[in-house]
C-alpha positions in Angstrom: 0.0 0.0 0.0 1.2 3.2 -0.9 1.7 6.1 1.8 -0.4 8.7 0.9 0.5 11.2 3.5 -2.5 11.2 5.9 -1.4 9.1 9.2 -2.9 9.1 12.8 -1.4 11.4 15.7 2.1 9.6 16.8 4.8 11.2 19.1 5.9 14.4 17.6 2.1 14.9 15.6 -0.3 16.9 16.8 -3.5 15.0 17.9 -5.8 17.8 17.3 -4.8 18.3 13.4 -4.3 15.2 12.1 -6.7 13.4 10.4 -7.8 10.4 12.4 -9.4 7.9 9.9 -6.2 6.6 8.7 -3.5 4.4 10.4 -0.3 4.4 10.4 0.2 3.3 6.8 -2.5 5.8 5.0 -5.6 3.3 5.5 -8.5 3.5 6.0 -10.0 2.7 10.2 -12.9 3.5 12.3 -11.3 5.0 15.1 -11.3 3.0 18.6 -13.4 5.3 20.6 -13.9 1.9 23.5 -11.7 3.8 25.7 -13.9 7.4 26.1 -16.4 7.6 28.7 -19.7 8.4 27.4 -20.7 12.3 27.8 -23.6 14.4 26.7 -22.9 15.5 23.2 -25.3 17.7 20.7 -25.1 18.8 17.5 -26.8 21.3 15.4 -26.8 21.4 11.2 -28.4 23.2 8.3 -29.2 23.1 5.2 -31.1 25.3 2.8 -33.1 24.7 -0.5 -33.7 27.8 -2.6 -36.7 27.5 -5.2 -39.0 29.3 -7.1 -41.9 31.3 -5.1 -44.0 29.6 -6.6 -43.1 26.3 -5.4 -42.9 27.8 -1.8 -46.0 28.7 -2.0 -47.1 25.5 -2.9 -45.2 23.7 -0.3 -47.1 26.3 2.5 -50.8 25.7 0.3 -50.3 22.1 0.8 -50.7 22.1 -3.1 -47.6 19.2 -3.4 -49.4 16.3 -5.1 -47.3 13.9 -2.9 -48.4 15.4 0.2 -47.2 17.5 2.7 -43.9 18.6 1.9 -42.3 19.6 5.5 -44.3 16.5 7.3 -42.5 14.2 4.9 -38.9 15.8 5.0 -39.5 16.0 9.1 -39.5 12.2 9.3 -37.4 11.6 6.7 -34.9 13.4 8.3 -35.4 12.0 11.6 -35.0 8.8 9.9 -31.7 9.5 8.3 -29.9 10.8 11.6 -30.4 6.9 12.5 -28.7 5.8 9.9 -25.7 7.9 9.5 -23.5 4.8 10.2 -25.2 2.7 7.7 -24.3 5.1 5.0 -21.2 6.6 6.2 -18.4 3.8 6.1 -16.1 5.1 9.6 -18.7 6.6 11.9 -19.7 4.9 14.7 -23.2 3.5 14.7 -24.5 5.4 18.2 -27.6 5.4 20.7 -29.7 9.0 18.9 -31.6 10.5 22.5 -33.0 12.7 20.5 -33.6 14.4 16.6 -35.7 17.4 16.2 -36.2 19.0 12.6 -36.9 22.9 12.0 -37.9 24.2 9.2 -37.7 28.2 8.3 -39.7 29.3 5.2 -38.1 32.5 4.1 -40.1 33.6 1.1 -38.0 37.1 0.5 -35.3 34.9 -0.8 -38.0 31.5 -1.6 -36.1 29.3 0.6 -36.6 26.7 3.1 -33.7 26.3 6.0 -33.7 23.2 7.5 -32.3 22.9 11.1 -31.4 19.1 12.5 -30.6 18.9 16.1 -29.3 15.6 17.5 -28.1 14.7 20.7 -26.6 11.4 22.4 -25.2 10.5 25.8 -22.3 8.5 24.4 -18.5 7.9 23.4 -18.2 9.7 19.7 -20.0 13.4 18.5 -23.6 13.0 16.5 -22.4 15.8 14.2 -22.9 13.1 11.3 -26.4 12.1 12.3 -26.6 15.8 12.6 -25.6 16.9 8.7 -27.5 13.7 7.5 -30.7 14.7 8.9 -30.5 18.4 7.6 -28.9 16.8 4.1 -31.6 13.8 3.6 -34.5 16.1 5.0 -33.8 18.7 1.7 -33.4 16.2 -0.6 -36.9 15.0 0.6 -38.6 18.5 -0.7 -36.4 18.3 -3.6 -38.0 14.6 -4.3 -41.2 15.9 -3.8 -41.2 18.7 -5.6 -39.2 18.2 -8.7 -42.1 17.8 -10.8 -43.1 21.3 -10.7 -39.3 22.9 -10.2 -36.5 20.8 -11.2 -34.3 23.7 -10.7 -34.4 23.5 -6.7 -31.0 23.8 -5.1 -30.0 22.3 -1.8 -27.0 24.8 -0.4 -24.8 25.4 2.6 -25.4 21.7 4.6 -22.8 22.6 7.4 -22.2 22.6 10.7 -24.0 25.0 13.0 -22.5 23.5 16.2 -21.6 21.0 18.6 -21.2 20.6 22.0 -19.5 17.4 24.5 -16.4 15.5 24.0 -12.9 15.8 24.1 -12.9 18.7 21.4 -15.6 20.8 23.5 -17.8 23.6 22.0 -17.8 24.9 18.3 -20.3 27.5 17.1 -20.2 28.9 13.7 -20.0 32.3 13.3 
């Protein structure tokens, strides 16, 4: 196997800024986390789909053939956050104590911001359940409305923040 310059932390590295889904030969590994306690860890992320006004308005009607729109992406998001692990090959399949999806209309700039917050009580961060929720829960509204705007954008899935763990708070400015 060739090195391809990503290794884990070892003596003179920094812990903090290496990357830590490689070992000591460039490979890929699902990092040991059997030695953390469990803590109280949360994560917030977001993502925003930006249509036309008139699908918005639709969406808000309840004039979506399919259904209703924000109902749909709610669970489907909820459901996603669950399965992070299943479609993510190195995170760590975790107990979820919670999901709760947000949705913001904005119709100034016909948008929809979608908000998942997950939290956990165990070893490893939820910030992957976390972006899957907010990432699977837009591509729900896209799904279910691409028949009437197939020019739907689903922008800015990132990190809002996280709390717990060894690497603390982060907030997004």
């Amino acid at each position: 196997m060739s090195d391809i310059g990503y290794r884990m932390s070892d003596g003179g590295r920094n812990p903090d800024t290496e990357l830590t889904h490689f070992d000591e030969r460039g490979g890929a590994r699902m990092v040991d986390v059997s030695g953390k306690e469990p803590t109280h860890r949360e994560a917030v992320a977001r993502a925003i789909v930006k249509m036309k006004s008139q699908t918005l308005e639709m969406i808000k009607s309840g004039g979506v053939k399919k259904g209703d729109v924000l109902a749909v992406a709610q669970v489907a998001g909820v459901m996603a956050a669950k399965k992070a692990s299943e479609l993510i090959p190195m995170c760590h399949p975790i107990g979820i104590s919670g999901v709760n999806i947000n949705f913001s209309l904005d119709e100034e700039e016909s948008n929809i911001e979608i908000e998942a917050a997950v939290k956990t009580m165990d070893r490893t961060g939820v910030e992957m359940e976390a972006l899957v929720a907010s990432s699977i829960a837009a591509l729900t509204i896209y799904d279910m409305c691409k028949s009437v705007d197939r020019g739907m954008t689903i922008a800015e899935v990132q990190l809002v923040r996280k709390s717990g763990g060894k690497s603390g708070e982060f907030v997004r400015e």
